[in-house]
N, C-alpha and C positions, 0 to 999 in steps of 0.2 A: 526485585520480584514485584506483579503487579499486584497491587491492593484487592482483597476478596471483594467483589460487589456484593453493595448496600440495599437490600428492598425495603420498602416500607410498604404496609400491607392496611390496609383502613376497613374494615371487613366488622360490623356491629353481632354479627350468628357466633357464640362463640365457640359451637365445635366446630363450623369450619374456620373458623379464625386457626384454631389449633390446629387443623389437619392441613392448612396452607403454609404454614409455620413449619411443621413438620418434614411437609415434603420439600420445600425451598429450602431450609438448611441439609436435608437428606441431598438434593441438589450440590450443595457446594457453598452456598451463601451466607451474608450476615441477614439477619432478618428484625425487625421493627414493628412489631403490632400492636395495632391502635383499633380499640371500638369506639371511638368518636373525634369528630374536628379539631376538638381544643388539644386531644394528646396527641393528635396526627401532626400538629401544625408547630407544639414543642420538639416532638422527633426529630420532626423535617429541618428545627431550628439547631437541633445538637449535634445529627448528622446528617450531612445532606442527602438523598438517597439517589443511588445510580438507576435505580426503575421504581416506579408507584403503581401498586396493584390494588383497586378502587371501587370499592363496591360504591351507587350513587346515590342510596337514600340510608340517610344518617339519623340516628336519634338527636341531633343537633344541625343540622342540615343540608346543605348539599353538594355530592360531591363533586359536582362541576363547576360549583363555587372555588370547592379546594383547588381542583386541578388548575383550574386560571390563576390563582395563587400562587401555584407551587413554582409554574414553571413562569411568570413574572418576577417572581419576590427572591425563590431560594435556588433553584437551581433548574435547566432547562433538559430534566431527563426524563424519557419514555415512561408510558403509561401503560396501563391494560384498566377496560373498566368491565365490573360483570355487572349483568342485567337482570334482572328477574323480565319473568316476561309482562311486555306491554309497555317496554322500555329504550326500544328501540331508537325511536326520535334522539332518549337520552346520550344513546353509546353513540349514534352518528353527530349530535354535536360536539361530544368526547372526542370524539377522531380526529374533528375541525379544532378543537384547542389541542391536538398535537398526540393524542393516545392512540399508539398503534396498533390497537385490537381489541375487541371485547369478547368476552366469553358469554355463555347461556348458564343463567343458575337452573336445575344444581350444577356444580361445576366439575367439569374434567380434570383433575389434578394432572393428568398425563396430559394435556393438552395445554394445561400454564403451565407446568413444564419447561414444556417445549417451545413454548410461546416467548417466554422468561429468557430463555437462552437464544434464541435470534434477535431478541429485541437488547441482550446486553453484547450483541454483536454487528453495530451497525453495518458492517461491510458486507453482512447478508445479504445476496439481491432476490432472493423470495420469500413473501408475504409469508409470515406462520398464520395468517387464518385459515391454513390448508389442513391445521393437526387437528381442527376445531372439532372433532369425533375420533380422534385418535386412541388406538387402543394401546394395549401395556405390550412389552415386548412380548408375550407367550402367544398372543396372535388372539383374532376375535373366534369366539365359541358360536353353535347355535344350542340353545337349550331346549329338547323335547322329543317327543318320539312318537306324536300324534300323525297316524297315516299323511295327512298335508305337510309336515315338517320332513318327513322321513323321503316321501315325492321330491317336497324342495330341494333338499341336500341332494339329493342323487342327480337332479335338475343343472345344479352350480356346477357341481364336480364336473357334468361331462362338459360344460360350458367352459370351465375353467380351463379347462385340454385347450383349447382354442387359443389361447391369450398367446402363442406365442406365435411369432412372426415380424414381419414391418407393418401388416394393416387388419390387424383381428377384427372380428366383426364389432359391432357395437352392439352394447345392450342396452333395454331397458327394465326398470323395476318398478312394477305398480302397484299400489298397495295404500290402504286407507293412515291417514296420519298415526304414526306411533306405534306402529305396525315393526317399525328396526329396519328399512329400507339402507339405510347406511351402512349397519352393522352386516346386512347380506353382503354389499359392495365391499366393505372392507374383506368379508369369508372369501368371497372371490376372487379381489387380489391374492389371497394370503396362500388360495391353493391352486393358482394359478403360475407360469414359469417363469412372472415377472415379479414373483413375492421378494428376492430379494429386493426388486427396486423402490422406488417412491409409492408412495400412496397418497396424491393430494384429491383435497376434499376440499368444494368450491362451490359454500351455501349461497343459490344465487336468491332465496328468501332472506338470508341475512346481511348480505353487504350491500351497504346504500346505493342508490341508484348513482349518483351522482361520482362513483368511486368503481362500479364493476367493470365498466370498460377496462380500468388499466389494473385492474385486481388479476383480470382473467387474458390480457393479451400483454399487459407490459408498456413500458413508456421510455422515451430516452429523457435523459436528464434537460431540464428547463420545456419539456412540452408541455407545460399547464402550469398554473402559478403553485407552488409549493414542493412542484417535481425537483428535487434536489440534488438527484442524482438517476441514474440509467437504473429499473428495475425491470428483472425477468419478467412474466407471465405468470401464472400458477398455470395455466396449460402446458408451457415449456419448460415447466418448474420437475414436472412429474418423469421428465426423461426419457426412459424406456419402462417405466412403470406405469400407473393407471389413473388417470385423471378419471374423480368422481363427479358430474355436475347433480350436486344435490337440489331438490325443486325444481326442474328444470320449467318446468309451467308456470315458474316467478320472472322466467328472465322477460326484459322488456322488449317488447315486440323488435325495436330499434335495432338490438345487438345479434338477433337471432340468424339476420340474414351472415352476419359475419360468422359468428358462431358457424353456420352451413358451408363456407367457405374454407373455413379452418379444419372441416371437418373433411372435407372434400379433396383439400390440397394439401392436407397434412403441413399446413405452414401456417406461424401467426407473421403478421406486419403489430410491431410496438406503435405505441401512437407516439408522432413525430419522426418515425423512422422511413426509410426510402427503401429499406430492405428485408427480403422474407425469414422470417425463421425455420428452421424444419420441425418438424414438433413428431414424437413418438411414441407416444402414448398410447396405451389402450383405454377408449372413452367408454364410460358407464355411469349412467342417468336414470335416474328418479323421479317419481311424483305421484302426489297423491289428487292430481286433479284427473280429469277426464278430458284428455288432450283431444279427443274426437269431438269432442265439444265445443272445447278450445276454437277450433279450428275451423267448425261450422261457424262461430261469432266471429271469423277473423281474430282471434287474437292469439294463437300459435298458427306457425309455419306450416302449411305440409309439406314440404318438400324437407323440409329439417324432423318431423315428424317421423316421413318415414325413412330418412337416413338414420336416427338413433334405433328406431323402433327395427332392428335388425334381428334380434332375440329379446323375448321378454321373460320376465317373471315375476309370475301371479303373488304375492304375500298375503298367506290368507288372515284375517282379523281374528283376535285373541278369542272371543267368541267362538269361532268355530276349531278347535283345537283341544278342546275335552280338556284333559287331564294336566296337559301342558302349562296351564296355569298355575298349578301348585310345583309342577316343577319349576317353573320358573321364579316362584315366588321363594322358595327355597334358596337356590342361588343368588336372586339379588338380596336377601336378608345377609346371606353368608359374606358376601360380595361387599356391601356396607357397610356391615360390623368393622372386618379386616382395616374398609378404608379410612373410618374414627377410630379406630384402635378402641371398639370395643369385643366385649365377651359375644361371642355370637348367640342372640336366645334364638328358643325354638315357634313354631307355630304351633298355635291349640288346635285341637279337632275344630272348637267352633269358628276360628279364624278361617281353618282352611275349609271350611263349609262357605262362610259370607265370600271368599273370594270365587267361591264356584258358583254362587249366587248372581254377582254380581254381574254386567253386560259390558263392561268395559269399553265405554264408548273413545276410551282414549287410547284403546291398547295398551301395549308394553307398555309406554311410554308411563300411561297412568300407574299401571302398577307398582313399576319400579319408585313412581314419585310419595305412592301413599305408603310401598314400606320403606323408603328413605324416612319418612316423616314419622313412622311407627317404631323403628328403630332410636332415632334421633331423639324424640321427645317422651316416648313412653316406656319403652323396653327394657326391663333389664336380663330377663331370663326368659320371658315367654313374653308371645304377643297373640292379644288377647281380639276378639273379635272388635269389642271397642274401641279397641287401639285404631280400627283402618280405617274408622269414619267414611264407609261405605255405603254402610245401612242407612243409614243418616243422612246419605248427599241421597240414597234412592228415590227418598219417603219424599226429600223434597225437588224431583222431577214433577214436573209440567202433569197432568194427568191431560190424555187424547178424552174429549168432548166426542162419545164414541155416535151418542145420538146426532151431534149438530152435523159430524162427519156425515153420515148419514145421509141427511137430509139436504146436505150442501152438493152440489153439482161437482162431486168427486169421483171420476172414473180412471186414472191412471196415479202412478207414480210419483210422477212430479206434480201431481193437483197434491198429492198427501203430503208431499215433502213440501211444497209452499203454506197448506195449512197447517202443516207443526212449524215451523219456522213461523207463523202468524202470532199462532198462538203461544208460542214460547216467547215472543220479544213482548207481547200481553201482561203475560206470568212475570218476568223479569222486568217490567214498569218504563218499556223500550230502551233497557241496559243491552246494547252490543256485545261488549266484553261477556255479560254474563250469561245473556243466550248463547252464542258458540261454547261456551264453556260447558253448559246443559246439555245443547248438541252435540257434544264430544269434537267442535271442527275446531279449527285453526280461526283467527280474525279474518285473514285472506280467503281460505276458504267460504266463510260467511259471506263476506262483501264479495265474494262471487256469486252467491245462489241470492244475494238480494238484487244486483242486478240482475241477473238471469230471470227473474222474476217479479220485477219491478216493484219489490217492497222498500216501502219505506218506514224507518222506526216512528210510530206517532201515527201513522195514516191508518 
């Protein structure tokens, strides 16, 4: 009988340390957890482990030091590394010393997983960065009943009727960052007639450039130094189910014409290969840029533009959705709890007052993260308005200079949005990271509207 496989988990947060622990042995596994290098590096030394799951900043220090280690010194088995964001550089040189994938913190336990079990299956021939939004078996929800949500859903549904055939129409979904653009896609598989099939998801913001060609079309064995063997597509990967192309306004202008081609002829060519694939998918794409824009700079396609752009759908911002916010915020409290196995507290009137307060320039996204954090570090039975450090991050936004506005040669839209973007990298002492963080945008986003507008941090 074959030996249970070994993980070893290096992870310094210690309730997720526990909640990864948990679901990997719920999995099937032996499990190994380590908050720092020196205990990582004795585990690694008692048992060698069949996968290392790596978080990369350590209170002793780095885990790409380890990873070069591991697989030098003790043994040469797959990796996964999670990132916090802003860390990207880090997981793409991860990948280069041999880690088959990285997660986004907070993390998808459904999605290591899944990740876990293809990667202690080398004869897998597609990429699990496809589950990298993967929901739990009971299928994804939408939470609320705010007149725009209530539009939405009846919007999907009849869309979803469509999905079935050889060439259903393609969609698009547009929607400001954090908004659950995914979580639609994944509803529209789910109630769509190709739900039993695949559902890959294929973040072209998250996979290195230097990797998405054969992420997204496939490669035969030795076409590029490291190709070790023949791997699927993730387009071909999804079958008669629904390939997601998340961000599709990241992809690099390069692959885009290909992309149009695949799309067009329902066929990928693997790189190194002499022959077509047929591919069956139903396509559905994303993004939170403004592809008409795009497209005026030359830097998306139009002719791929309006191939995807065959049905769209509007995602309205957390802001305009009234009441929805507290239901929402309900759910992922409850939703959290369950996931660290704790008691699920409640919210206080004044809690659910500051979240109605609040403008949510991050969306869902933001909210789920500040009561992940309200839960996790403060909560035990109720959570209190101080708990969601809201109030707190408001007082210190940028204040708009209402006179200078004013006074300054500002008559449109984009003159106001180049002067708060001025003035916010001012406020923040020309921190990047921290303006977009202010602005509620994405870094890519950013360094979109500072070209767009020829800022530069410092001038």
């Amino acid at each position: 009988m074959k030996d249970v496989p070994h993980i070893l988990v290096l992870e310094d947060e210690r309730a997720l340390a526990r909640a990864i622990d948990r679901r990997l042995r719920r999995d099937g596994y032996t499990v190994a957890v380590c908050e720092n290098l020196a205990n990582a590096r004795l585990a690694a030394g008692r048992r060698r482990p069949d996968l290392a799951v790596l978080d990369l900043r350590l209170p002793d220090g780095d885990g790409l030091a380890f990873l070069e280690w591991l697989r030098a010194d003790i043994v040469d088995a797959p990796a996964i590394v999670m990132t916090a964001f802003g860390e990207l550089d880090d997981a793409i040189a991860a990948m280069r010393l041999g880690a088959v994938d990285f997660l986004k913190k907070p993390l998808d336990l459904d999605a290591l997983s899944r990740i876990a079990s293809d990667a202690l299956q080398p004869e897998s021939p597609v990429s699990s960065s496809a589950a990298s939004g993967a929901e739990s078996p009971v299928g994804p929800t939408i939470v609320g009943e705010s007149p725009e949500m209530v539009a939405l859903r009846r919007q999907i549904e009849r869309i979803a009727a469509l999905g079935a055939g050889e060439a259903p129409p393609n969609v698009l979904i547009v929607g400001e960052t954090g908004t659950g653009k995914d979580l639609l896609a994944r509803y529209l598989h789910a109630q769509s007639p190709r739900a039993a099939a695949e559902f890959v998801q294929v973040d072209c913001a998250a996979l290195p450039r230097d990797l998405i060609e054969a992420e997204l079309f496939g490669h035969e064995k030795g076409a590029f130094t490291n190709a070790h063997r023949a791997r699927r597509g993730l387009l071909a990967a999804a079958g008669q189910g629904s390939a997601f192309l998340n961000e599709i306004g990241e992809l690099p202008l390069a692959l885009q014409a290909k992309l149009l081609n695949a799309l067009e002829s329902r066929t990928v060519r693997e790189i190194g290969s002499d022959t077509e694939r047929p591919i069956d998918a139903w396509f559905i794409a994303a993004t939170h840029r403004d592809l008409a824009e795009m497209m005026a700079a030359g830097d998306f396609r139009q002719d791929l533009y309006y191939r995807l752009n065959v049905l769209t759908l509007h995602v309205p911002p957390l802001r305009e959705r009234g009441e929805d916010v507290i239901a929402l915020a309900r759910h992922f409290v409850a939703s959290i709890a369950v996931r660290y196995d704790r008691a699920v507290p409640t919210l206080t009137a004044d809690a659910e007052q500051a979240l109605r307060r609040h403008d949510w320039p991050g969306n869902v996204r933001e909210l789920r993260h500040v009561l992940e954090r309200a839960v996790l570090v403060h909560a035990d039975t109720r959570i209190e308005s101080t708990h969601l450090g809201i109030e707190r991050r408001d007082r210190r936004l940028p204040a708009v200079d209402t006179a200078s506005m004013k006074s300054a040669p500002v008559t449109t839209l984009a003159d106001s949005e180049r002067e708060l973007i001025r003035q916010t990298l001012a406020a923040t002492g020309d921190n990047v990271s921290e303006t977009a963080r202010r602005l509620g945008l994405s870094r890519g986003a950013l360094r979109y509207r500072l070209d767009k507008y020829d800022i530069e941090a410092g001038r």
